[in-house]
N, C-alpha and C positions, 0 to 999 in steps of 0.2 A: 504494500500500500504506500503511496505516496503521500510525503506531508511539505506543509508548505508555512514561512510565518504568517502571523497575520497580526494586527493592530488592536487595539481595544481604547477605546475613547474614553477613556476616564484618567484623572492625574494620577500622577505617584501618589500625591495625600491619600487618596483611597486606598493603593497597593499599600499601605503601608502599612494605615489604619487598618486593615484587614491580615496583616504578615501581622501584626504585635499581637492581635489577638487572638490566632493562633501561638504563636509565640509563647505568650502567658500561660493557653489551654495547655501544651505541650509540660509545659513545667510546671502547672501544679499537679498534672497524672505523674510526673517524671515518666514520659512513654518514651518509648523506647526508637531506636533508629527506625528511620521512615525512608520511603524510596524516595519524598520529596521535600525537601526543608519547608518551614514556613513561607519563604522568599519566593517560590516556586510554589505551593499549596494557590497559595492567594491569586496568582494570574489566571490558575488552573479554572475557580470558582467565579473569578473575576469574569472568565471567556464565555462561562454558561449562563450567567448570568445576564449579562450585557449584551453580549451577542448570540447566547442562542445554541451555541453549538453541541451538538449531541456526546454523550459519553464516549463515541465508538471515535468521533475525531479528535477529542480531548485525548484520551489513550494513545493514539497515533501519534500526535504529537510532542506528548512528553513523555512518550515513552513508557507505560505502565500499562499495565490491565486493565479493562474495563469495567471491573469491576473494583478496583483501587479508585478509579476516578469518581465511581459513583459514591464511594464511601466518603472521599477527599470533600468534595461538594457538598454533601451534606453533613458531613461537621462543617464546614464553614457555614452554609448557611444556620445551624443552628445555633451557631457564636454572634451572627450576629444578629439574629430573632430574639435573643435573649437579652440583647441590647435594646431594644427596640421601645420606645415610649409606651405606655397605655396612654387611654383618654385621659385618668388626673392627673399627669402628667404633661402633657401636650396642651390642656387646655390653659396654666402658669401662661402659654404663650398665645395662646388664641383669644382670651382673653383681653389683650394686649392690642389688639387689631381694629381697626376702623372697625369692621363687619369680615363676616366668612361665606363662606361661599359652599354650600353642600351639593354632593349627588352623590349618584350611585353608578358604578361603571360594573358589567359586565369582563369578563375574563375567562376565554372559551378554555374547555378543555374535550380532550378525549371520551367517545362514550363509555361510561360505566357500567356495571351488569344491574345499580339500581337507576336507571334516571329518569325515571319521573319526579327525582326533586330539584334537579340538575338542569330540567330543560327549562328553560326561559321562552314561555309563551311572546314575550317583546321583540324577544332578538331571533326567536326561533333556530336556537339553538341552544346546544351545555354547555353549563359553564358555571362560573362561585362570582357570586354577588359582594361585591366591595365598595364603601362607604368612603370615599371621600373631602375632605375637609382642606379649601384652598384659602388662598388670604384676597384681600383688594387687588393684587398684582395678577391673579391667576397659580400664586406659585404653592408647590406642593406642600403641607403643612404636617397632615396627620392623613393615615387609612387604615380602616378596620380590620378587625379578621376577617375573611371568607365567610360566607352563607350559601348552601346552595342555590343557586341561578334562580329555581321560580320563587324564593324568596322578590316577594313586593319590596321594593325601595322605602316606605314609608313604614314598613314592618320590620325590615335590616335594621333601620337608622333607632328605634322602639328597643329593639333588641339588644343592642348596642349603648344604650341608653343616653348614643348622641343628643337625643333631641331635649332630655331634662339637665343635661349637663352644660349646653351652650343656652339653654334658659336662666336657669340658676346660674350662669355668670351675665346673664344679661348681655351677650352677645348677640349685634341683629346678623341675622344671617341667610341670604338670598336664596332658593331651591327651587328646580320645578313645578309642574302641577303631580306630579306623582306624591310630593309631601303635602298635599291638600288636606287639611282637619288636623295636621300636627300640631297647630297651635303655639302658644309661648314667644319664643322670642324668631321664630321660622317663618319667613316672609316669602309669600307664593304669589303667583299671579292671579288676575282676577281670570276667572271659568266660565264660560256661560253653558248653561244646561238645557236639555231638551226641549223642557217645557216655560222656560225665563225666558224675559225679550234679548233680544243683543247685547252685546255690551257696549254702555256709554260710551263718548267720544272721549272720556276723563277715564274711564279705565282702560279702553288701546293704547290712550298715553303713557299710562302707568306702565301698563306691561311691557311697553316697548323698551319705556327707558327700565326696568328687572328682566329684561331678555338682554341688552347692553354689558348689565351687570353679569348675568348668569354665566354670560359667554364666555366670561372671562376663565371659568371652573375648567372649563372642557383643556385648559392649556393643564393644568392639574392632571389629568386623566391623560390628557397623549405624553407628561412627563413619565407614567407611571408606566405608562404601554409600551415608550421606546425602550426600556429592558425589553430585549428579544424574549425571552425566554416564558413571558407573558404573551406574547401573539397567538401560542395555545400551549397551554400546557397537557405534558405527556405523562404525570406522575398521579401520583392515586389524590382525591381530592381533598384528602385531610391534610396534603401535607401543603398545600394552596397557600394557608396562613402563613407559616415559617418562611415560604418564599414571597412572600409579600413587606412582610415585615420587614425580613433581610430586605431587601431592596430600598424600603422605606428609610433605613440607615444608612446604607452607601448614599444615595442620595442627599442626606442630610451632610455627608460628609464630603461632599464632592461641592456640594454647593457650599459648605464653609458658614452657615448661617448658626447649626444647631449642631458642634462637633463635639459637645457633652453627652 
């Protein structure tokens, strides 16, 4: 089999951040000789992550088994899942913001032998239901664990207990018509319903200018998408969260905003 290099668009700060943490993992097991030092671990998790790339070319190119790669990967990703904020955490900083910006984003995966919890009647297709939380700018802030796809958005965010938590900080916060009756401090658009007249010329206004707003989220959600390894995921769906979360960290750390 042929290998070839290949690039990975993220800074050293990341590689690094992600080599010390292994690093550490490594010494408090005191484990023992590995076929890949930290230095090496970290590009390895870095490549799958970021870009996507399957076990079978990981192996190829650094030279290990396939199944060493699979194992490499996810202790990294579990290192840095375990880093990864909760909501009272996260919110010390959302708090802190003009207003936030919610949704809910879809994250396809492979079919499973149960999926009817999986399948998302919206997107028509499977996939784990991720909550979202962007700032004024559009930029990535906080996202939740996974919920299976036909999880409703306004049921995730319930679940999650996003929606009493940016209340009780009194945070206004923009969302679609899918968060409709959330209530609190969750500001939606006006809806007109079957049997109502239209909507006033003063509520198209509104909406227009909370569609302006809202649009800004969706830059949150393609930050979170450009990790390849999200475009579908191939692994069983519980393990959806850790690789989310991971991500959620490199992120934080690449962007240099939240490297605590």
């Amino acid at each position: 089999m042929l290998s070839y290099p290949a690039a990975i668009p993220l800074s050293s700060r990341t590689l690094n951040h992600l080599a010390g943490l292994i690093r550490r993992h490594r010494d408090q097991r005191r484990s023992r000789w590995r076929r890949l030092d930290p230095g090496r671990q970290a590009p390895l998790a870095l490549a799958h992550l970021r870009n996507g790339d399957t076990y079978t070319r990981l192996a190829c190119g650094f030279e290990i088994g396939v199944s060493t790669a699979w194992r490499y990967v996810r202790e990294a990703v579990d290192l840095l899942a375990a880093a990864a904020d909760d909501l009272d955490t996260a919110m010390m900083r959302i708090r802190k913001l003009a207003y936030a910006i919610l949704d809910g984003t879809l994250i396809p995966i492979d079919r499973v032998a149960d999926q009817k919890p999986y399948y998302s009647g919206k997107h028509r297709r499977h996939g784990v239901n991720v909550q979202v939380i962007a700032d004024a700018a559009g930029r990535l802030v906080w996202a939740s664990a996974t919920l299976p796809g036909a999880a409703h958005d306004l049921t995730a965010a319930r679940t999650h207990g996003i929606i009493d938590a940016l209340t009780n900080a009194n945070v206004m916060t923009f969302a679609d018509k899918a968060y409709q009756g959330a209530r609190g401090s969750i500001r939606t658009p006006f809806k007109r319903h079957r049997y109502r007249p239209k909507l006033s010329r003063r509520q198209k206004a509104v909406n227009r200018a909370h569609a302006r707003i809202r649009a800004r989220g969706e830059r949150a959600n393609a930050t979170l998408k450009s990790w390849k390894v999200l475009v579908k995921l191939h692994c069983c769906p519980r393990r959806a969260t850790a690789i989310v979360q991971a991500i959620l960290v490199l992120h934080h750390v690449e962007a240099n905003r939240y490297p605590g």
